[in-house]
LOLONU-675571 format. One line per 8 residues: number of its first residue (from 1); their letters; for each residue x, y, z of N, C-alpha, C, O, CB. Coordinates in pm, whole numbers, plus 50000, padded with zeros to 5 digits. Glycine has a CB too. Example, Ala and Ser with C-alpha at 12.3 -4.5 7.8 and 13.67 -1.06 7.14 Angstrom:
2
1	AS	51319 49431 50780 51230 49550 50780 51320 49670 50780 51424 49668 50846 51131 49553 50905  51285 49775 50708 51367 49894 50714 51290 50003 50787 51341 50114 50804 51408 49940 50572
//
This chain:
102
1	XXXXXXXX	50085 49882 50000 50000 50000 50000 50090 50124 50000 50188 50123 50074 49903 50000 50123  50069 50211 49937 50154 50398 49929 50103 50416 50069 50020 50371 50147 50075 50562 49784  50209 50516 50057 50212 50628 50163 50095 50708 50145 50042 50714 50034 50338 50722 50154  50017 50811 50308 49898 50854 50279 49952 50974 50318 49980 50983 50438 49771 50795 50339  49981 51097 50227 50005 51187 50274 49891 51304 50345 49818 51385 50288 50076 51216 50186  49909 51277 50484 49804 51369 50571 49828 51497 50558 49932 51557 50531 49804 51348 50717  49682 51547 50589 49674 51693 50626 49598 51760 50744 49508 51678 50765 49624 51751 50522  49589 51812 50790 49498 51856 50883 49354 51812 50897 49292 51743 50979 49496 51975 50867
9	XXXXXXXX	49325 51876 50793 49177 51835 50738 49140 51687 50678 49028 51655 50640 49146 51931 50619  49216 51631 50678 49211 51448 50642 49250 51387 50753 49273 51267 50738 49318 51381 50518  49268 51443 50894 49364 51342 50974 49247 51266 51055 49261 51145 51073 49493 51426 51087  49159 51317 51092 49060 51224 51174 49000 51143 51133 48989 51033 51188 48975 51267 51229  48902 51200 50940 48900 51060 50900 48981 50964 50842 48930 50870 50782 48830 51052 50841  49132 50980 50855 49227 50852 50765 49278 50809 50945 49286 50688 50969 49412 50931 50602  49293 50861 51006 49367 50811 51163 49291 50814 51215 49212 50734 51166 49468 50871 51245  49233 50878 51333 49139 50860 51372 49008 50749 51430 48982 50686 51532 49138 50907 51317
17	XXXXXXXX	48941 50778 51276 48856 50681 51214 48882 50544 51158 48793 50479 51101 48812 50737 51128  49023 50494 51177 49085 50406 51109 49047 50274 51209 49031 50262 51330 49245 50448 51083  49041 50178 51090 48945 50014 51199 49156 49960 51157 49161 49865 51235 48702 49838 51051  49219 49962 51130 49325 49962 51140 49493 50028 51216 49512 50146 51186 49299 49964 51063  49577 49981 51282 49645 50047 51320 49674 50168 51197 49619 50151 51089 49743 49965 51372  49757 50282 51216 49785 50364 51141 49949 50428 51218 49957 50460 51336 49648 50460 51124  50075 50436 51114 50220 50468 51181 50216 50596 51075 50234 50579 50955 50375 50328 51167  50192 50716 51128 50259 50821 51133 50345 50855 51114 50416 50823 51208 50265 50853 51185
25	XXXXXXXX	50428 50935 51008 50582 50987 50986 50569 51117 51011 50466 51165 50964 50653 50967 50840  50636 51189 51068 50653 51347 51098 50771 51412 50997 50882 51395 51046 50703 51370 51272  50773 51452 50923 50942 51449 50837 50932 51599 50731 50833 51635 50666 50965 51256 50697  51019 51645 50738 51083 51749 50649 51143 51716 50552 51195 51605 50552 51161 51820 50699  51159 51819 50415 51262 51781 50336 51415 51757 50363 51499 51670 50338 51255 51860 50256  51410 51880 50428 51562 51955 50505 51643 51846 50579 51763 51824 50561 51523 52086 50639  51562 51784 50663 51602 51656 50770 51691 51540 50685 51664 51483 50579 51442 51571 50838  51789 51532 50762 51869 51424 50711 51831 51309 50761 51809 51212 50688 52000 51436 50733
33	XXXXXXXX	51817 51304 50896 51743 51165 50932 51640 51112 50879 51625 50991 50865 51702 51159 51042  51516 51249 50826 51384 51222 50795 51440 51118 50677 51421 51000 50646 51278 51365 50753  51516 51224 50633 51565 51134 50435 51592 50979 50460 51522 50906 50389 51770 51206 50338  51690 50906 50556 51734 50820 50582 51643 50705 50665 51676 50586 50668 51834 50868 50627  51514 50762 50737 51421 50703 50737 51332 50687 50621 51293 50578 50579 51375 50740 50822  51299 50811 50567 51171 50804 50467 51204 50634 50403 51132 50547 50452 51177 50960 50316  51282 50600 50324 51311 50495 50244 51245 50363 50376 51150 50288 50351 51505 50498 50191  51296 50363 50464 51222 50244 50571 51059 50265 50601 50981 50172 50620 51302 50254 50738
41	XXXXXXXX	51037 50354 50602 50867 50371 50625 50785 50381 50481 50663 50398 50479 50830 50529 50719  50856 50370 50374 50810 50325 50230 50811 50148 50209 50736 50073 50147 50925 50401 50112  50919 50126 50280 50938 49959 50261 50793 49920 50335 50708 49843 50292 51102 49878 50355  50791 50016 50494 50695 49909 50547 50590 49942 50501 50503 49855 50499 50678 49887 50686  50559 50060 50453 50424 50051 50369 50395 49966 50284 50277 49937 50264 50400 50144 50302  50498 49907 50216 50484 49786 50087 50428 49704 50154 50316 49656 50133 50615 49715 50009  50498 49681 50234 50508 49494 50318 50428 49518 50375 50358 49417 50393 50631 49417 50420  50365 49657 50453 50207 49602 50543 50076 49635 50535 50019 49724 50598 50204 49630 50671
49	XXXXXXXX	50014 49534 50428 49885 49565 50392 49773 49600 50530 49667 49663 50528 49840 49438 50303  49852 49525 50659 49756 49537 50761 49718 49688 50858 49632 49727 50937 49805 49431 50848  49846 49740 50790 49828 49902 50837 49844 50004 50744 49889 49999 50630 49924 49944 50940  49802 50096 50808 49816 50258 50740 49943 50300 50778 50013 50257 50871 49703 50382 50797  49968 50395 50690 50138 50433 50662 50122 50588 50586 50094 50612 50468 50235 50294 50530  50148 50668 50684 50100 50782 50636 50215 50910 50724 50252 50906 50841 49917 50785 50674  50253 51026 50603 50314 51099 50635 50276 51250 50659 50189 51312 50596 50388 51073 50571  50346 51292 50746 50304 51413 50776 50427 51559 50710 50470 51525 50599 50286 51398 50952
57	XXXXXXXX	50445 51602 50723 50535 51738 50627 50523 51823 50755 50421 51868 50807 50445 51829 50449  50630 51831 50787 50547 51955 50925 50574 52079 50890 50532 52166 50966 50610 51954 51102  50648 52121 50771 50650 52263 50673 50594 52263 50636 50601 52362 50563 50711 52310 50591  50476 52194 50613 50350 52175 50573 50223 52191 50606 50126 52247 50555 50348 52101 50558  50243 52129 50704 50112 52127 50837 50213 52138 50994 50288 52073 51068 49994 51921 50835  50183 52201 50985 50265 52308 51168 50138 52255 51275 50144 52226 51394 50256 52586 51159  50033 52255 51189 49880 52228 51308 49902 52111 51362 49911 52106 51485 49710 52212 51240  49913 52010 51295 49967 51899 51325 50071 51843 51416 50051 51754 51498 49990 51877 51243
65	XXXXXXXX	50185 51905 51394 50303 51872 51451 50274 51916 51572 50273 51824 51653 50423 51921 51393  50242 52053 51631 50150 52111 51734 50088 52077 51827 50102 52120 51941 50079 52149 51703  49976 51959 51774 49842 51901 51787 49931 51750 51915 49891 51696 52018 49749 51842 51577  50097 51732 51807 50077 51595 51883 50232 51673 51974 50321 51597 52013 50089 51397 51763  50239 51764 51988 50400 51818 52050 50506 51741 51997 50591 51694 52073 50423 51801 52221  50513 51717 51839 50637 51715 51787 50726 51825 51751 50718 51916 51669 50626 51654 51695  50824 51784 51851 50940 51913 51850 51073 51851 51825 51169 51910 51875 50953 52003 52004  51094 51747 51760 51197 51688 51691 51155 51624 51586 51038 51588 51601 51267 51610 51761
73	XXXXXXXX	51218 51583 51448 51221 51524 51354 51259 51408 51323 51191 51358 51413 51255 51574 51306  51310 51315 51274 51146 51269 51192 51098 51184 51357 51179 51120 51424 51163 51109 50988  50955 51205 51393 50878 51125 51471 50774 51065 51426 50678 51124 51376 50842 51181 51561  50787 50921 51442 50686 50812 51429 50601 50839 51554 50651 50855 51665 50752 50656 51424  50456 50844 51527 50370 50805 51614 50263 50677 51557 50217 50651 51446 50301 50935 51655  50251 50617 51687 50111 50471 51588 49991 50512 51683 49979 50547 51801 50154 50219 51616  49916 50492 51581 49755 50507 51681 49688 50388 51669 49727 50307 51584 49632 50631 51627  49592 50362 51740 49527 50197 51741 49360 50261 51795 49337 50349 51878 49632 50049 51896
81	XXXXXXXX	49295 50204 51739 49166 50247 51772 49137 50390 51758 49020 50408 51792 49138 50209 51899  49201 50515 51717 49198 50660 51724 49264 50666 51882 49233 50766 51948 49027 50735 51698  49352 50564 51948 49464 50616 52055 49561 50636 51978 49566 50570 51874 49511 50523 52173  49664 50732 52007 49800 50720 52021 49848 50634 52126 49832 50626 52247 49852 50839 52038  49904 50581 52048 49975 50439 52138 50124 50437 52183 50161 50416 52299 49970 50301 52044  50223 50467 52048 50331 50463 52095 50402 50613 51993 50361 50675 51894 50392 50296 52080  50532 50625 52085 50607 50717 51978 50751 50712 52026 50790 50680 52138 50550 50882 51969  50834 50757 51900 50925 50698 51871 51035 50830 51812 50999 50855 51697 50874 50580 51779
89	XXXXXXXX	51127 50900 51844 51183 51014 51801 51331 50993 51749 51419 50967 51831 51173 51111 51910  51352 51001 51651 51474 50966 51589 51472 50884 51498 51363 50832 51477 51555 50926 51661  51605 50834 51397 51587 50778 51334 51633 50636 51413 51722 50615 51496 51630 50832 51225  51509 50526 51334 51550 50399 51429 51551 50284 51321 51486 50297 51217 51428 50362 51567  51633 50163 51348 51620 50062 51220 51475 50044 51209 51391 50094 51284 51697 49909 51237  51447 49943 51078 51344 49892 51049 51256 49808 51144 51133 49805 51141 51375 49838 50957  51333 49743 51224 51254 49654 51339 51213 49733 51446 51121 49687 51514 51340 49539 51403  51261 49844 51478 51237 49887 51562 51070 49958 51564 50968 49951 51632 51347 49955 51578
97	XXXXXX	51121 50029 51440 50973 50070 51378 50886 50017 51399 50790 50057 51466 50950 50071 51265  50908 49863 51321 50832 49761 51307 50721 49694 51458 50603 49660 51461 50944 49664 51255  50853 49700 51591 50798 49671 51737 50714 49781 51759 50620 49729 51819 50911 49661 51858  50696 49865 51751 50620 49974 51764 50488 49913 51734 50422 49903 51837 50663 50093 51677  50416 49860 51608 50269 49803 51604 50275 49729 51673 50154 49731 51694 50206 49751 51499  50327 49614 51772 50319 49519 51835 50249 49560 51944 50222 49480 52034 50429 49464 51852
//
């Protein structure tokens, strides 16, 4: 499945509203880490039909980043039921990511 690029105005019904977990990317162009993650949170979008995989731009949407007090780059958050469940700040391998839906 692609990446779902969020916006403000799409976030409650694609997260939220989601009968599926949903992993969050927080990421800039500028960010070197973001860059060096982005490529791992594209893989797991391939490989996981069972979740949502969706990115956020926070030069983009500031409301957002705001909304969840991301004040570092790139941050994974997962939500489960419309909770935020876990979060995750930095760049981290693929498994790590991965323990995060668990």
């Amino acid at each position: 499945m692609k990446e779902i690029d969020l916006t403000y105005n799409d976030f409650d019904s694609v997260v939220m509203e989601s009968d599926k977990p949903v992993l969050v990317d927080f990421w800039a162009t500028w960010c070197g880490p973001c860059r060096m993650l982005g490529p791992v949170i594209a893989q797991i979008a391939e490989e996981r039909e069972d979740i949502k995989v969706c990115k956020v731009n926070v030069d983009d949407e500031p409301e957002l980043a705001r909304m969840f007090n991301v004040m570092n780059i790139p941050t994974v958050l997962v939500f489960k039921n419309g909770e935020l469940k876990e979060r995750s700040v930095g760049f981290k391998p693929k498994q790590q990511i991965l323990d995060l839906l668990d």
